[in-house]
N, CA, C and O atoms as a GROMACS GRO file, in nm:
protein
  520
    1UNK      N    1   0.082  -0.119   0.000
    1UNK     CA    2   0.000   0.000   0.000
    1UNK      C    3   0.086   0.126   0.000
    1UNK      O    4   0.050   0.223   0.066
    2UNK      N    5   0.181   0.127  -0.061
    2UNK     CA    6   0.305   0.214  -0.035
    2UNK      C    7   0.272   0.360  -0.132
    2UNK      O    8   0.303   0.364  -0.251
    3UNK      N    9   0.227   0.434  -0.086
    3UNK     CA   10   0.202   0.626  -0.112
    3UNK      C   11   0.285   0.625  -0.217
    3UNK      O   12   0.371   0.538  -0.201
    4UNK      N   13   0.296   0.680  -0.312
    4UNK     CA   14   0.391   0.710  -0.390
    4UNK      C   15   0.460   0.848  -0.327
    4UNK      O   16   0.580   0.839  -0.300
    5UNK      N   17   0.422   0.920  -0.312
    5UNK     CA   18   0.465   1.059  -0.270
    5UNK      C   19   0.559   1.001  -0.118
    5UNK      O   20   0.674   1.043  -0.110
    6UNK      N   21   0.535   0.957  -0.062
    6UNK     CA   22   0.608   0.852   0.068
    6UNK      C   23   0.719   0.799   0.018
    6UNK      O   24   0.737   0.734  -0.085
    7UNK      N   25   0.815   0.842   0.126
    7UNK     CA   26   0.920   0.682   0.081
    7UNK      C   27   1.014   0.717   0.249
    7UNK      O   28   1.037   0.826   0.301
    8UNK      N   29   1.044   0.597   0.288
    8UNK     CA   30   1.102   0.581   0.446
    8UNK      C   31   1.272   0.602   0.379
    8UNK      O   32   1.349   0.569   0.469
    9UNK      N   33   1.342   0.640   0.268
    9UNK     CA   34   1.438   0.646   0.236
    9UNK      C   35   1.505   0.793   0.257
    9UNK      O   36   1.428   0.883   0.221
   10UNK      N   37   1.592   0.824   0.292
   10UNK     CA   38   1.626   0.956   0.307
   10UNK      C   39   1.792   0.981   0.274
   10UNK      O   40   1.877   0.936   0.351
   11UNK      N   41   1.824   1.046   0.169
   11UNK     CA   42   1.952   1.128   0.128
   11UNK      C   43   1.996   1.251   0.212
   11UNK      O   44   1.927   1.352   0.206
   12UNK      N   45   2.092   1.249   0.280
   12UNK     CA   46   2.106   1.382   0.364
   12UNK      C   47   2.171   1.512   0.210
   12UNK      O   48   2.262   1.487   0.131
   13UNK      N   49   2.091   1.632   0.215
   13UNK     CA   50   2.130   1.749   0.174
   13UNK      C   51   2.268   1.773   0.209
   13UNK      O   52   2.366   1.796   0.138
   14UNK      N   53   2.256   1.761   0.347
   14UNK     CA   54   2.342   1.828   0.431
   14UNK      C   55   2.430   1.772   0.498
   14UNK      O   56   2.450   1.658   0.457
   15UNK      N   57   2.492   1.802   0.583
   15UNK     CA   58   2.585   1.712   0.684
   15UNK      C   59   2.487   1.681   0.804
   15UNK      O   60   2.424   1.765   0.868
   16UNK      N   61   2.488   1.534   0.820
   16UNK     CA   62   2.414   1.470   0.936
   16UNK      C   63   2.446   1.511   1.041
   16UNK      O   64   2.568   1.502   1.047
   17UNK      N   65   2.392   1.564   1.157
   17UNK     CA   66   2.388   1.560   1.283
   17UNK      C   67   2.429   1.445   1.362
   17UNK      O   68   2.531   1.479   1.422
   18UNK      N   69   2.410   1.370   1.379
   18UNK     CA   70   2.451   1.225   1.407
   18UNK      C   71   2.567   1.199   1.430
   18UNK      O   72   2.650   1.258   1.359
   19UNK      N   73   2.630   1.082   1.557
   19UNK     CA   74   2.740   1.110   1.605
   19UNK      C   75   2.851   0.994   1.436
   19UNK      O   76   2.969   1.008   1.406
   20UNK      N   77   2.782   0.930   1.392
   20UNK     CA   78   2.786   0.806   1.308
   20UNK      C   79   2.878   0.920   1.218
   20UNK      O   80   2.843   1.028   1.171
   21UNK      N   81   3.042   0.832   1.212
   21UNK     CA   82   3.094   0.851   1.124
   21UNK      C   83   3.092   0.840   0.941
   21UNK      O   84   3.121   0.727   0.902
   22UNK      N   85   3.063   0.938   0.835
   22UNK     CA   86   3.034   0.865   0.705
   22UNK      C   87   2.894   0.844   0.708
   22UNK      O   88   2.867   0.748   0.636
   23UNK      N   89   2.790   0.894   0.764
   23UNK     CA   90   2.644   0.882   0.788
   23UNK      C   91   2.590   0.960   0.664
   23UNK      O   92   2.617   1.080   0.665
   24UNK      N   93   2.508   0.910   0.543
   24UNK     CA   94   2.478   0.964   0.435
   24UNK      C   95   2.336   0.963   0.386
   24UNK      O   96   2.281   1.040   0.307
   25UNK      N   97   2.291   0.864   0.447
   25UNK     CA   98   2.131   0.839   0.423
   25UNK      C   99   2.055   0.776   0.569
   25UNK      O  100   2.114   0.751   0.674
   26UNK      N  101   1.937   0.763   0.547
   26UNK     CA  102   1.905   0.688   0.672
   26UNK      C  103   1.743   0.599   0.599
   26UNK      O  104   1.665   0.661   0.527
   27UNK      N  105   1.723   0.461   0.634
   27UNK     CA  106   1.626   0.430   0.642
   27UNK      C  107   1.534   0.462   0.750
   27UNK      O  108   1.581   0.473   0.862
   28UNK      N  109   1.402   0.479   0.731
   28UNK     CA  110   1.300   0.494   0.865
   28UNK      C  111   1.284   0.371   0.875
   28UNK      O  112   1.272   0.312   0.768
   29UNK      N  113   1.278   0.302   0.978
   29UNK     CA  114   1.241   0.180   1.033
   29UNK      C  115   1.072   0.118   1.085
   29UNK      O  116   1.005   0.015   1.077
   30UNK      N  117   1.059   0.289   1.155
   30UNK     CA  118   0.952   0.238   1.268
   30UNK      C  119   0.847   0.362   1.305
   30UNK      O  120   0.817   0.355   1.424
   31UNK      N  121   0.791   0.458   1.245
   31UNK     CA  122   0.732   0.563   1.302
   31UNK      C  123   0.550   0.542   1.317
   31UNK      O  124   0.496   0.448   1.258
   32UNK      N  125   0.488   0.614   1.378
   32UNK     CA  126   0.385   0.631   1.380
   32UNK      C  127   0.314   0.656   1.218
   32UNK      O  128   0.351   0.738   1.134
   33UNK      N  129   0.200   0.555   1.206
   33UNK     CA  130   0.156   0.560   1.072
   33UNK      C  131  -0.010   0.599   1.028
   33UNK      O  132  -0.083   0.503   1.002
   34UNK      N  133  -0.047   0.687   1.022
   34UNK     CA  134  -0.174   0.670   0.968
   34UNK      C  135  -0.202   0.659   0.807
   34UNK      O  136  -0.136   0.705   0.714
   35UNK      N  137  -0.312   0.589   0.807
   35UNK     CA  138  -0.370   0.547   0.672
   35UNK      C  139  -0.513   0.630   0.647
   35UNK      O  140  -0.627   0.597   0.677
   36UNK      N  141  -0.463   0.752   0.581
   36UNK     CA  142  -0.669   0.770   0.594
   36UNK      C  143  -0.716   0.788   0.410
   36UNK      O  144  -0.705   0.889   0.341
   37UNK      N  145  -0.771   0.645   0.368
   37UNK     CA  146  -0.816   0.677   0.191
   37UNK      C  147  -0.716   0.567   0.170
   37UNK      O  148  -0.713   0.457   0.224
   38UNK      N  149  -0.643   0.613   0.089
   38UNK     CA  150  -0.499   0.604  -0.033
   38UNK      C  151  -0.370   0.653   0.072
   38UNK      O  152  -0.270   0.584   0.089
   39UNK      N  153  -0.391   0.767   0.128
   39UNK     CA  154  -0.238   0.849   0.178
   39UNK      C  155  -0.199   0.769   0.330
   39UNK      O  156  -0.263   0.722   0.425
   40UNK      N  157  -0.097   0.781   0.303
   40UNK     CA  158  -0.013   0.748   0.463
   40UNK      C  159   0.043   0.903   0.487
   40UNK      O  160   0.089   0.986   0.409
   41UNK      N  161   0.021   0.906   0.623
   41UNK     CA  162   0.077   0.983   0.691
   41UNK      C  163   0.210   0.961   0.770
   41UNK      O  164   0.215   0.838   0.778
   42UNK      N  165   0.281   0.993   0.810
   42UNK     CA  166   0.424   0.963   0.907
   42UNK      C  167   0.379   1.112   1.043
   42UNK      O  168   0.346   1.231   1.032
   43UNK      N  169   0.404   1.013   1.165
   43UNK     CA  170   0.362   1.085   1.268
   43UNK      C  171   0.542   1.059   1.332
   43UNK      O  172   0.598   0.950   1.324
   44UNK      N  173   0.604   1.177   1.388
   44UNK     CA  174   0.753   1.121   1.427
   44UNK      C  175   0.765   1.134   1.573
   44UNK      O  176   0.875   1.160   1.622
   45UNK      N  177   0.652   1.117   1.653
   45UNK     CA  178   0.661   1.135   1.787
   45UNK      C  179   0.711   0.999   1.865
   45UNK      O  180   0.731   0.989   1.986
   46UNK      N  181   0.729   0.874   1.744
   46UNK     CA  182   0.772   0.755   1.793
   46UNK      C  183   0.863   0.666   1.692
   46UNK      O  184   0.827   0.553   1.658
   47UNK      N  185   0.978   0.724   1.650
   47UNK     CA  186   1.062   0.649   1.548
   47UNK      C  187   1.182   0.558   1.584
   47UNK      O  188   1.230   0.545   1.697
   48UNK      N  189   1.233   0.483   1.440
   48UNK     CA  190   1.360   0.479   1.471
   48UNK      C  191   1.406   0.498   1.297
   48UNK      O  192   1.320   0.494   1.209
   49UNK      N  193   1.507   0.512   1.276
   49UNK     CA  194   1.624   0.574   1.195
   49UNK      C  195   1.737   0.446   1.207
   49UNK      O  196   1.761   0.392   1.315
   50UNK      N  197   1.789   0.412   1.100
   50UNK     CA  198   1.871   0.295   1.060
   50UNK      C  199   1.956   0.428   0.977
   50UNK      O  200   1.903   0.516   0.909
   51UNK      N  201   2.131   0.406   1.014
   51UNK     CA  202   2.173   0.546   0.949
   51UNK      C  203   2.297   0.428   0.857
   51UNK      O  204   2.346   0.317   0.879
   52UNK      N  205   2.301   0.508   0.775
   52UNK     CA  206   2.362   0.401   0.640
   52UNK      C  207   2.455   0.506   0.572
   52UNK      O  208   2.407   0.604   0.514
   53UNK      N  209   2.588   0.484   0.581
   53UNK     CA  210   2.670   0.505   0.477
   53UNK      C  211   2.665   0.553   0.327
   53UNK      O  212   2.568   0.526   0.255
   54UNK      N  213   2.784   0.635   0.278
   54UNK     CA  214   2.730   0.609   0.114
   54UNK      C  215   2.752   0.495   0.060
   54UNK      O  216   2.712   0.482  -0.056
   55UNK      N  217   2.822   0.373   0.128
   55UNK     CA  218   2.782   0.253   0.092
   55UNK      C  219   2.661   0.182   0.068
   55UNK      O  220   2.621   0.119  -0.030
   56UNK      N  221   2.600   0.211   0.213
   56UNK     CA  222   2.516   0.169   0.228
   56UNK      C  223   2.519   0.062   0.351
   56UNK      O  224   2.422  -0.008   0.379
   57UNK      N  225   2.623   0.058   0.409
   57UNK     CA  226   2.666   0.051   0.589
   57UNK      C  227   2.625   0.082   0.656
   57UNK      O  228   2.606   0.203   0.669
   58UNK      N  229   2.565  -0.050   0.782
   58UNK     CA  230   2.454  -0.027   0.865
   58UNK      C  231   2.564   0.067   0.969
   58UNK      O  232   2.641  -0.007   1.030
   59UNK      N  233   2.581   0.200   0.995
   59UNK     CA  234   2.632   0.261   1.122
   59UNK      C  235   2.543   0.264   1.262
   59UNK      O  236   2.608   0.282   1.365
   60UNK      N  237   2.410   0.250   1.272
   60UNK     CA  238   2.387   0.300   1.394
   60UNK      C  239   2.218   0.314   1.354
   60UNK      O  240   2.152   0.324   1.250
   61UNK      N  241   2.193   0.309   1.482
   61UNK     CA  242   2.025   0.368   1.437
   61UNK      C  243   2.020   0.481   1.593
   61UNK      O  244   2.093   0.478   1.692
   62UNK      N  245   1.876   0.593   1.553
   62UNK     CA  246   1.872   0.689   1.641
   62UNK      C  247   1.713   0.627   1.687
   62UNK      O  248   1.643   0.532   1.653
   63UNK      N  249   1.703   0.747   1.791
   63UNK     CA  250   1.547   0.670   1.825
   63UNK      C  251   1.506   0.808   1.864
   63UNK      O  252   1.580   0.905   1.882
   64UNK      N  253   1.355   0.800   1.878
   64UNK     CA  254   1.276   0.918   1.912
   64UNK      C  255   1.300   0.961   2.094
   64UNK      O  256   1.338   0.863   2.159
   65UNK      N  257   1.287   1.057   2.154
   65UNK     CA  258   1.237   1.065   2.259
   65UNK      C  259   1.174   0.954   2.346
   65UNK      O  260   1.228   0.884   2.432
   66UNK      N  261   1.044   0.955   2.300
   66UNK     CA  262   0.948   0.902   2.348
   66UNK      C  263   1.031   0.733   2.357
   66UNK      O  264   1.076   0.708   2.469
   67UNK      N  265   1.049   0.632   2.259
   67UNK     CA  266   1.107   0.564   2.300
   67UNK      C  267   1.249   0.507   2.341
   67UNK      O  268   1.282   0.393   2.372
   68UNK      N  269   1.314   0.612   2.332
   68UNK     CA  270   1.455   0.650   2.451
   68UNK      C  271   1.366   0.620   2.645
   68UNK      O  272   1.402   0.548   2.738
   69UNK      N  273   1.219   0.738   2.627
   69UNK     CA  274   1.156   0.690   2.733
   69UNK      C  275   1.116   0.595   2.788
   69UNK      O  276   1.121   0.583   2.911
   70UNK      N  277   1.054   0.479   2.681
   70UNK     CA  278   1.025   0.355   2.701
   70UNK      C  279   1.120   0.253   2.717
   70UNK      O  280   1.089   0.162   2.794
   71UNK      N  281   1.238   0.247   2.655
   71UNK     CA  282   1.333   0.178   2.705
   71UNK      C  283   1.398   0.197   2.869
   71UNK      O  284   1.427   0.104   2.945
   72UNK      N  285   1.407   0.301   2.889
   72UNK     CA  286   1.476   0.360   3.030
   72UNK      C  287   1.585   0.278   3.091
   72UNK      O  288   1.600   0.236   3.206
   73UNK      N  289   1.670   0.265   2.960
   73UNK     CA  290   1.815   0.220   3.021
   73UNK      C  291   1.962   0.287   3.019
   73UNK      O  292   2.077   0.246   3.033
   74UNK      N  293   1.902   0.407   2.996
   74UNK     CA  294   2.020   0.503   2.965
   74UNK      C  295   2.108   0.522   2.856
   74UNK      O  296   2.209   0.592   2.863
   75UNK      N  297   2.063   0.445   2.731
   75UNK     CA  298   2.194   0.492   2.662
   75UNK      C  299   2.162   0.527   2.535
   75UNK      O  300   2.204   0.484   2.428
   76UNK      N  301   2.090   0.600   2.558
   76UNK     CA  302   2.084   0.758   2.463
   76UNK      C  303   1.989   0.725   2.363
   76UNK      O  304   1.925   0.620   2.361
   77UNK      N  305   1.980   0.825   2.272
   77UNK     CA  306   1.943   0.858   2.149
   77UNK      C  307   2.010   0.762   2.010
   77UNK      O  308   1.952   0.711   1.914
   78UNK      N  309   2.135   0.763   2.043
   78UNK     CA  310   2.208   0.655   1.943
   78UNK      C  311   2.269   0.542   1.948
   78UNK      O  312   2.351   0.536   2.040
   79UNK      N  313   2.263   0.483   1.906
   79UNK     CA  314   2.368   0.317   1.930
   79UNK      C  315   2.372   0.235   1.802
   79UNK      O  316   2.296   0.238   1.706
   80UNK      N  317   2.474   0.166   1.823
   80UNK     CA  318   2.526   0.067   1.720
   80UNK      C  319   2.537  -0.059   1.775
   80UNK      O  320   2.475  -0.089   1.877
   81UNK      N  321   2.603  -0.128   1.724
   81UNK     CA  322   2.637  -0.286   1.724
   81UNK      C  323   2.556  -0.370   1.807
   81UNK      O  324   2.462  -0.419   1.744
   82UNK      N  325   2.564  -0.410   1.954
   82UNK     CA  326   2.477  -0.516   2.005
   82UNK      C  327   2.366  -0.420   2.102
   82UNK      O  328   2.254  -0.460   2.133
   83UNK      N  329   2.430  -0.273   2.145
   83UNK     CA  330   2.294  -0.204   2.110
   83UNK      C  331   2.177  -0.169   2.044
   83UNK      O  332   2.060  -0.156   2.083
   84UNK      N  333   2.214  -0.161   1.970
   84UNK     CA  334   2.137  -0.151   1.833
   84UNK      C  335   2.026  -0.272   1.782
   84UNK      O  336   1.904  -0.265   1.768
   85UNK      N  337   2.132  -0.401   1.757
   85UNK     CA  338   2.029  -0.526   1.776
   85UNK      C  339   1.955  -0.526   1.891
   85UNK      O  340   1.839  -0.496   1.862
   86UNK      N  341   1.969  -0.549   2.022
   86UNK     CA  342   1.911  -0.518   2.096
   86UNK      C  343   1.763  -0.468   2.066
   86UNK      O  344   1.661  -0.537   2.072
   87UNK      N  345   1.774  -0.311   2.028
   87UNK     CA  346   1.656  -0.231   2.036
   87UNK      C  347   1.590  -0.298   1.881
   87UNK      O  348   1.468  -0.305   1.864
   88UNK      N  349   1.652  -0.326   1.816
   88UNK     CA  350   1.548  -0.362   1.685
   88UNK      C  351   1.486  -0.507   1.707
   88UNK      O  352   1.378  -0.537   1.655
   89UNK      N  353   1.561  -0.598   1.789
   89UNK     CA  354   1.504  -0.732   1.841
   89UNK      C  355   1.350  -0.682   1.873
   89UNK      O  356   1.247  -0.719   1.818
   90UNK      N  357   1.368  -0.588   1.980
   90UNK     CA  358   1.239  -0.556   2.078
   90UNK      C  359   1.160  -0.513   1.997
   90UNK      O  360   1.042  -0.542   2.016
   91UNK      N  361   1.191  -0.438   1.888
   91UNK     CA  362   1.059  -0.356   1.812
   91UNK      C  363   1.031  -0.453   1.690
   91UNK      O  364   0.963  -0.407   1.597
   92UNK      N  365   1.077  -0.584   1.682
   92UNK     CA  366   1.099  -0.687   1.550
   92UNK      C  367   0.975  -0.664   1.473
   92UNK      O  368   0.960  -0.641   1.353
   93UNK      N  369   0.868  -0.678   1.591
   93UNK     CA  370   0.726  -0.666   1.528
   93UNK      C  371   0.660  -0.555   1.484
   93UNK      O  372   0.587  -0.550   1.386
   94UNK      N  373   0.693  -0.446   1.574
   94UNK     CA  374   0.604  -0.330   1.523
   94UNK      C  375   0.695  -0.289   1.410
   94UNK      O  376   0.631  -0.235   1.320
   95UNK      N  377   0.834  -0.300   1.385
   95UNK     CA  378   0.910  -0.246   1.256
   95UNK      C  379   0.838  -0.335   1.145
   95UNK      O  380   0.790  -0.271   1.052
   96UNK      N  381   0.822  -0.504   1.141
   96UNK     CA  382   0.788  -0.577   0.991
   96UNK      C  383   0.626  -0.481   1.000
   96UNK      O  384   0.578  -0.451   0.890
   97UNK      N  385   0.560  -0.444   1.106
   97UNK     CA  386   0.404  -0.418   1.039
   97UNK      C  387   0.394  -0.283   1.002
   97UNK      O  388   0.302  -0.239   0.933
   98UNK      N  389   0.499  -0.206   1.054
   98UNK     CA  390   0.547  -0.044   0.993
   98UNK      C  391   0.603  -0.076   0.813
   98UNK      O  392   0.551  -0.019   0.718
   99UNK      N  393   0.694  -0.158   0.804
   99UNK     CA  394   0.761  -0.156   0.693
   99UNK      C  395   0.692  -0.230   0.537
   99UNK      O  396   0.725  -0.221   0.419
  100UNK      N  397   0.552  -0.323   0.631
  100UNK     CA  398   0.486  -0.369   0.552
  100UNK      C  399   0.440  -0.269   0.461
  100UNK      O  400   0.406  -0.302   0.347
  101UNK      N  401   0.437  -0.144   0.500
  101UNK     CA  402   0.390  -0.061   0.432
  101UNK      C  403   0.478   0.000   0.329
  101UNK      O  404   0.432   0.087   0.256
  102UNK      N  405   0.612  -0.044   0.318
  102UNK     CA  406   0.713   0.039   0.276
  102UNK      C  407   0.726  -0.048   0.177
  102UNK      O  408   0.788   0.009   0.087
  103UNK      N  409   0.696  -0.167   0.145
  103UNK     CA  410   0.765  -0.297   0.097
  103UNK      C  411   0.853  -0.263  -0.036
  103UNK      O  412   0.945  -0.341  -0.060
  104UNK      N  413   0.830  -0.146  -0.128
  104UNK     CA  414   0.871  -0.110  -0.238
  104UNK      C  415   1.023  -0.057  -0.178
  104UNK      O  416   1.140  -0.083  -0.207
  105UNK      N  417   0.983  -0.006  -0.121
  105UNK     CA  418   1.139   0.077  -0.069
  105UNK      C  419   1.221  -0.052  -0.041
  105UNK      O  420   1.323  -0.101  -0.092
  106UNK      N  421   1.145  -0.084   0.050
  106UNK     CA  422   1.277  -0.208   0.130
  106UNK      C  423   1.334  -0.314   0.002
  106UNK      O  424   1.456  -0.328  -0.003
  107UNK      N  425   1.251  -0.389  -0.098
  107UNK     CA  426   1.309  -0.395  -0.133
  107UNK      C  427   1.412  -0.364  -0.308
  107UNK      O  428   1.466  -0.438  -0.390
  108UNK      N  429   1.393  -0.196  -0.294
  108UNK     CA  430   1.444  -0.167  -0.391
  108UNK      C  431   1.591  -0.147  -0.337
  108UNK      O  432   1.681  -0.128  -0.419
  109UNK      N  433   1.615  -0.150  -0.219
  109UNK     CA  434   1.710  -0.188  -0.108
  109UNK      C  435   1.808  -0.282  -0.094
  109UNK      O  436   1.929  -0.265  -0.110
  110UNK      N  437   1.752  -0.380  -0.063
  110UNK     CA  438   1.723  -0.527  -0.037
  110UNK      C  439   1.730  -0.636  -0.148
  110UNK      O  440   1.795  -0.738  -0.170
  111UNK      N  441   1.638  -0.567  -0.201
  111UNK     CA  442   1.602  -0.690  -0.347
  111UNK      C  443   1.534  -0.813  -0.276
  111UNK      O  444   1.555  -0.934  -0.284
  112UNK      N  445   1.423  -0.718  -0.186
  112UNK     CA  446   1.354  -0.868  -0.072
  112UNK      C  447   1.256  -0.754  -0.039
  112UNK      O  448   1.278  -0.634  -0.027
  113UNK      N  449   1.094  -0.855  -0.022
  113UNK     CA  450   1.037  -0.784   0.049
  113UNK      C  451   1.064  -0.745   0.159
  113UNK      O  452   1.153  -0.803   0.221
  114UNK      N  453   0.983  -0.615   0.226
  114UNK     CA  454   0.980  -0.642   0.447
  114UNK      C  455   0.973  -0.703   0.467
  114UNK      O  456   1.080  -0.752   0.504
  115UNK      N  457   0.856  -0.794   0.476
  115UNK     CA  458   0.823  -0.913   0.580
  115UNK      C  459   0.933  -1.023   0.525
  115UNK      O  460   0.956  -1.114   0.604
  116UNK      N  461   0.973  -1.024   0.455
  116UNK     CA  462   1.055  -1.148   0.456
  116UNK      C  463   1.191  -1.164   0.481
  116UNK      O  464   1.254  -1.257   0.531
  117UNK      N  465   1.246  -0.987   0.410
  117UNK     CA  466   1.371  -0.951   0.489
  117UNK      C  467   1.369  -0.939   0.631
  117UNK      O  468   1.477  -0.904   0.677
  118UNK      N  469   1.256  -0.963   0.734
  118UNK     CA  470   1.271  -0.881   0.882
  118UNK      C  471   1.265  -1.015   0.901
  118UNK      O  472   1.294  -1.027   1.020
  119UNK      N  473   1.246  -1.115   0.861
  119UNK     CA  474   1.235  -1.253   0.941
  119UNK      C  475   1.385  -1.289   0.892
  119UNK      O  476   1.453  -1.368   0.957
  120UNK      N  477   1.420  -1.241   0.803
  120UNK     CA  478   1.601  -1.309   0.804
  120UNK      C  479   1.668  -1.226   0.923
  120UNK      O  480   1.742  -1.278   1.006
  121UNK      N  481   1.628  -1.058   0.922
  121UNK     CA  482   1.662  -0.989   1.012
  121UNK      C  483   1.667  -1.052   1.170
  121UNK      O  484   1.755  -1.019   1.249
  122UNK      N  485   1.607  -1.104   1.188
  122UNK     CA  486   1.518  -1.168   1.345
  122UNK      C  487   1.656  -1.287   1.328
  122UNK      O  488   1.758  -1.266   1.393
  123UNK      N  489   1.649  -1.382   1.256
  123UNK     CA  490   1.748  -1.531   1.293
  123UNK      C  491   1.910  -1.439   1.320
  123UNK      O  492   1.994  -1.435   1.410
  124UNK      N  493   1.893  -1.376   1.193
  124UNK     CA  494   2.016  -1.298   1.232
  124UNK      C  495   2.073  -1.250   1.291
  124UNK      O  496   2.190  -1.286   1.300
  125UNK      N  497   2.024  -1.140   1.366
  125UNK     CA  498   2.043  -1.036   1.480
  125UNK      C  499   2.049  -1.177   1.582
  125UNK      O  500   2.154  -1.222   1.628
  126UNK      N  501   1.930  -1.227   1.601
  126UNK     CA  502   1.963  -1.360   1.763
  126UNK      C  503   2.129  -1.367   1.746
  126UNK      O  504   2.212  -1.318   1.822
  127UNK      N  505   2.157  -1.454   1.605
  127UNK     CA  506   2.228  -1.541   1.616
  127UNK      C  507   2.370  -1.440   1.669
  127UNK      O  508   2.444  -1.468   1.763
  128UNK      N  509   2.380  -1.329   1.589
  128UNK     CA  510   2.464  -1.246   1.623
  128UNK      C  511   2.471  -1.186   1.815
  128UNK      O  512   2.584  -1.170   1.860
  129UNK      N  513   2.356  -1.159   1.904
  129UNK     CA  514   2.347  -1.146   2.000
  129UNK      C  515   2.398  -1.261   2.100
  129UNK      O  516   2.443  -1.242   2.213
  130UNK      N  517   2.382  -1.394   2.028
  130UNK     CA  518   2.469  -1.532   2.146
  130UNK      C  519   2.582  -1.475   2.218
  130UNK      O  520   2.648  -1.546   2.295
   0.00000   0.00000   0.00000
């Protein structure tokens, strides 16, 4: 159901804010979504941000406020490596039913749908967390 005018893909103009060295684009992962008709809306009072290289190198993902709040373990706004899995383990589900919506993006990405890339995502990330 993917908006055309929508896309969770983002090219920075500018120089990223972000502590992520070489940070050039970012996928949206996870935000608040309404559907009203045909249009999606993006609500950003609850995201996360996957920040990617001009490779295209997973560096880090950021997170909203609000769930910086919900986690309440102190470590910030940004993280990488087994942080990072970590927080995308926990959101596994609400990211595949956010991204279901994206499926064109992900995989013009990917070269895989969402739902099927987030279930390789899921064995993966575990196996990497042992």
């Amino acid at each position: 159901m993917q908006d055309k005018k929508t896309s969770i893909i983002r090219k920075y103009k500018r120089q990223s804010r972000s502590p992520f060295v070489g940070d050039d684009s970012t996928i949206l992962l996870l935000a608040n979504l309404e559907i009203e008709d045909e249009d999606l809306r993006l609500n950003f009072q609850r995201y996360i941000y996957l920040h990617r290289s001009e490779t295209g190198q997973w560096l880090g993902i950021s997170l909203s406020s609000s769930l910086i709040d919900e986690l309440s373990d102190g470590k910030g706004k940004y993280r990488n490596h087994r942080e990072a899995l970590t927080v995308l383990l926990r959101y596994h589900e609400e990211i595949t039913n956010f991204l279901r919506n994206f499926s064109d993006d992900v995989e013009s990405i990917f070269g895989i749908d969402a739902e099927t890339w987030m279930i390789a995502c899921k064995a993966r990330w575990r196996k990497i967390l042992k």
